[in-house]
C-alpha positions, 0 to 999 in steps of 0.5 A: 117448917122449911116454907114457914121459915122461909115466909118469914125471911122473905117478909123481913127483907122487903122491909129492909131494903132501901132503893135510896141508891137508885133512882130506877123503878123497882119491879118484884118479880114473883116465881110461879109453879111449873113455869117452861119461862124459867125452865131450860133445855138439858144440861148435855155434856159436850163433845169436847168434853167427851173427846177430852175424857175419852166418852163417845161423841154426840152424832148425827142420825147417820153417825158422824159427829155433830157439825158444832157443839152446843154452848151454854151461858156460864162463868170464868174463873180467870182471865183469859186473852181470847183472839177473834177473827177480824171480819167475821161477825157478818158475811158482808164485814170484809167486803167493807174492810176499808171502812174498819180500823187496823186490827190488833194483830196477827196470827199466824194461819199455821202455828196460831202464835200471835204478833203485832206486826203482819208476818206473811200475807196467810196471816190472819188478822184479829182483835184482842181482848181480855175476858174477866170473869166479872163481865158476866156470862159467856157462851162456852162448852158444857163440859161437866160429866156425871160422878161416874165418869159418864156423860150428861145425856138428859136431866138425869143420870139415865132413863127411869132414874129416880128424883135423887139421881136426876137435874131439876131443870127450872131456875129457882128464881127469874135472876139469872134469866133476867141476867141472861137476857140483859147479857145476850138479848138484842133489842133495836139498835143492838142495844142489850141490858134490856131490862135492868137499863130500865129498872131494878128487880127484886126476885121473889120465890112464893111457889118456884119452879125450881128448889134447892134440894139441899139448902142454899147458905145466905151468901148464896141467895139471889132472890130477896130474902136473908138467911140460908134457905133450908132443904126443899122438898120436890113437890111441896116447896118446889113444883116441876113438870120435868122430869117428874110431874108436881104439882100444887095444893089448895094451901100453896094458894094461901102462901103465894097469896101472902108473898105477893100481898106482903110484897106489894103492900110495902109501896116500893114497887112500881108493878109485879110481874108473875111467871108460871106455866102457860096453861094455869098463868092466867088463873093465877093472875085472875086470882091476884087480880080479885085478892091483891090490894094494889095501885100498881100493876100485876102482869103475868107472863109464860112460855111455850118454849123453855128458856135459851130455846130457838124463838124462845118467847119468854124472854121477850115477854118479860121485857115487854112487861117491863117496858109496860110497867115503867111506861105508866101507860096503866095511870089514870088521873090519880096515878093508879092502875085503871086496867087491872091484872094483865097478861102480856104475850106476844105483843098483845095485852090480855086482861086477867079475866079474859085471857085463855091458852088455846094452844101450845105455841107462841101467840096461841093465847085468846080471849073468852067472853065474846066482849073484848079482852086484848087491851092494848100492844106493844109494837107500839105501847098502846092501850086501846080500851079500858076494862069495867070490872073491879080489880085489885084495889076496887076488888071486893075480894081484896086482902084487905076487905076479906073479913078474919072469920066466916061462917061454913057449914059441916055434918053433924050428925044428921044436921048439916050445921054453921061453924066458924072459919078463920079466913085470916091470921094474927097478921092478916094473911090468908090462911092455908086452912081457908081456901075454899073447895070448888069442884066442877061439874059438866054437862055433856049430851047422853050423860044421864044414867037413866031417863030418872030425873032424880039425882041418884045417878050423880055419884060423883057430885053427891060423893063430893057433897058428902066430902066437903061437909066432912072436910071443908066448910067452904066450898061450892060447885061450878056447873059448865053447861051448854052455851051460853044458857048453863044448863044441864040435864035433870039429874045433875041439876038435882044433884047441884040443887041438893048442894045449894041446900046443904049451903054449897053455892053453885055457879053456872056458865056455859060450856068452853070459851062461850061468847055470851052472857048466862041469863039469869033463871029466877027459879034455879037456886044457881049464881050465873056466872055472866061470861066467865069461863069455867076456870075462871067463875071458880076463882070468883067463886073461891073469893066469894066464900072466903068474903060471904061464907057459904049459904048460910041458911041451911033448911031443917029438911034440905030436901024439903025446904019451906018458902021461907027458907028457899028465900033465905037461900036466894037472898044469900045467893044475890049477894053472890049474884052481885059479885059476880056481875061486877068482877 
């Protein structure tokens, strides 16, 4: 209900808003799943909160108290005058002293009172200045404790604690990173508002990393949206990685989907950006890449280190982001996108459908495919070629080419027969129930049970293809098999081949990151998956199914099917075949 309401609210206020004040660009800014680029470090009581309330203090290794305190961005609630020590924003400032103004005034180097006037040669001069609480965020102690009195250590309460007894770390929506980033980030010259001096942004929370777990009062919202937000649910509203693993579900697919459609088609957006965690970023993106109706945009960006962390590389991402979304670089002749959904890390442009994580660090993303995938740069903005695959708006997959209803299959009884399959609702929004279940299945060398070639030993597959025709009309297989041929050993090829059957589609492709096309085989019952990887054919395939149903003609014998119905199959199966070759 709480998700349902908060759909709802979202849509409602998308409609409302008006960017007549503004003559910036607007970017929604969709908060994705376990995303470290809206996480943060621990929340660490600091050592002047402990010597305040008599708490033992951080240390080093060897017991002596930590040379500095750490300091995290918050708030003031009142004025406060400050006094800074002249010449000491760099080494070399006093070296030039003759070239500064006079200071504000002095201080005294023993009782710290302050005068206009120098007092004696110790004394120490200084700016001052007035900190409002309305200037924004400030570097300052953490200086909360837990209800007990006992300090923060972690994100929560102590090791092993319970969910109700811990810290969600990861923000609710990207504003305050957005606001931290204006806040502290240095581009070139020094400049800082590196993003909102170059547009306005409006926050999005389809599938958040963070949650409100108690609610949150609309006058609290930051995110676009009105009304409170009701209590959410760790696992179900919200999904984190630390300090406990939750993750999404087939239906939380539907509602991102829905979010990001209803978003865009509004017209007010000049691109999207998309966060989430680094390793399933670029299947999310892929997958608006295939479903979103869009002439603008869609970028995707991550993180390997958490926000506020050292080399922190999120931040940089999202504004090398916004810098590529206001630059248009992405128009072609009639204004609309002509590279397609994007992931931008570390200077580099990915395309959705070519980009992997390799590794857990800044820069480890590479592409797949062995035929391109970095379309441009940063340092300078440049696109370097243009990709030939459908995308967004010229996607076949697209929300608004999807049909409301297609035909699955389901056991009856001995017979395997069609049922009918609501794709969409009243309102043309991807149904929670239409999602497809795409399984894998891979080939590995001395993985057969036996030297059968019959299908028996494949308990894993044949149990699957009993529990989608119990549970799910729509659903198919995607075979990872050598490189780049797709094949596998006789047993699993039988398995799948009984899945084709029983109108299951299954795509092949070669194992891992190949770097080449999957020929096609007239004989196999199989759609080859061209040089996708894995992850990415069963994202296609997904959209397939939700565009063609399955395999609709189902033989009477799917163990001995007539020519006539092997060729029914195959004609159903080149329309998939087609598919997959142009996206």
């Amino acid at each position: 209900m709480a998700r349902k309401t908060l759909l709802t609210i979202t849509f409602t206020l998308v409609a409302m808003t008006t960017s007549a004040q503004s003559e910036k660009p607007i970017i929604a800014v969709f908060s994705g799943p376990t995303a470290t680029i809206q996480n943060s470090q621990p929340l660490v009581s600091s050592n002047k909160a402990r010597k305040k309330y008599g708490l033992p203090p951080l240390t080093n290794s060897d017991g002596t108290p930590l040379r500095f305190g750490s300091l995290r961005p918050q708030r003031l609630a009142a004025p406060v005058t400050v006094y800074i020590e002249a010449f000491t924003a760099h080494p070399l400032e006093r070296d030039m002293s003759d070239l500064y103004g006079a200071p504000d005034g002095y201080v005294d180097a023993r009782t710290r009172a302050f005068s206009r006037q120098r007092q004696s040669s110790n004394d120490i001069p200084v700016y001052e200045v007035t900190l409002q609480p309305d200037d924004g965020l400030y570097m300052l102690p953490y200086m909360a404790r837990q209800a007990d009195g006992k300090p923060w250590d972690g994100h929560c309460a102590f090791s092993g604690a319970p969910a109700e007894k811990c810290r969600v770390p990861f923000y609710p929506d990207a504003s305050r990173i957005f606001e931290e980033i204006d806040r502290f980030g240095l581009g070139n010259n020094a400049a800082n508002n590196l993003l909102n001096s170059k547009a306005d942004f409006h926050f999005y929370r389809p599938v958040p990393s963070g949650g409100y777990r108690k609610g949150l009062p609309a006058n609290k919202r930051t995110d676009v949206g009105e009304g409170d937000i009701p209590p959410e649910t760790w696992g179900e509203d919200f999904f984190t990685y630390t300090p406990f693993r939750q993750d999404t579900a087939m239906p939380t697919l539907a509602r991102a989907t829905n979010v990001v459609q209803q978003a865009l088609a509004s017209g007010r957006y000049a691109g999207a950006i998309w966060l989430e965690g680094s390793p399933t970023t670029e299947e999310s993106v892929y997958w608006l890449n295939l479903l979103i109706d869009t002439t603008v945009p869609i970028v995707g960006n991550s993180s390997q280190r958490t926000h506020g962390m050292l080399s922190n590389d999120g931040d940089r991402n999202i504004v090398d982001s916004v810098d590529y979304i206001v630059s248009g670089i992405w128009k072609n002749v009639r204004g609309t996108d002509k590279v397609g959904a994007v992931m931008i890390q570390e200077e580099q442009i990915f395309t959705a459908r070519e980009v992997q994580k390799g590794d857990d660090r800044p820069g480890g993303y590479v592409t797949t495919g062995g035929h391109g995938g970095i379309v441009g740069g940063l340092n300078p903005l440049t696109l370097t070629f243009i990709p030939t695959k459908k995308h967004t708006y010229t996607s076949e997959f697209n929300m608004a080419r999807l049909p409301k209803v297609v035909q699955g299959v389901r056991q009856m009884g001995d017979q395997i027969i069609p049922v009918q399959v609501a794709i969409k609702d009243g309102n043309g929004g991807l149904l929670p129930a239409a999602i497809p279940k795409v399984s894998f299945a891979k080939y590995a060398r001395y993985a057969a049970d036996s030297y059968s070639d019959k299908a028996d030993g494949e308990v894993e597959i044949l149990a699957r293809i009993e529990k989608n025709l119990q549970s799910f009309p729509l659903s198919g297989f995607v075979l990872e098999g050598n490189a780049p041929y797709g094949s596998t050993y006789e047993p699993m090829l039988a398995a799948l081949t009984r899945a084709a059957l029983r109108g299951m589609p299954v795509v092949r492709v070669g194992r891992a990151n190949h770097e080449g096309v999957t020929p096609t085989d007239p004989d196999d019952l199989f759609i080859e998956g061209n040089n996708l990887t894995a992850t990415k054919a069963r994202l296609l395939l997904m959209a397939c199914l939700m565009k063609f149903g399955s395999l609709l003609s189902v033989p009477v014998d799917p163990d001995n099917p007539t020519e006539e119905e092997l060729k029914s199959v195959r004609a159903k199966i080149a329309q998939y075949q087609a598919a997959f070759d142009a996206h």
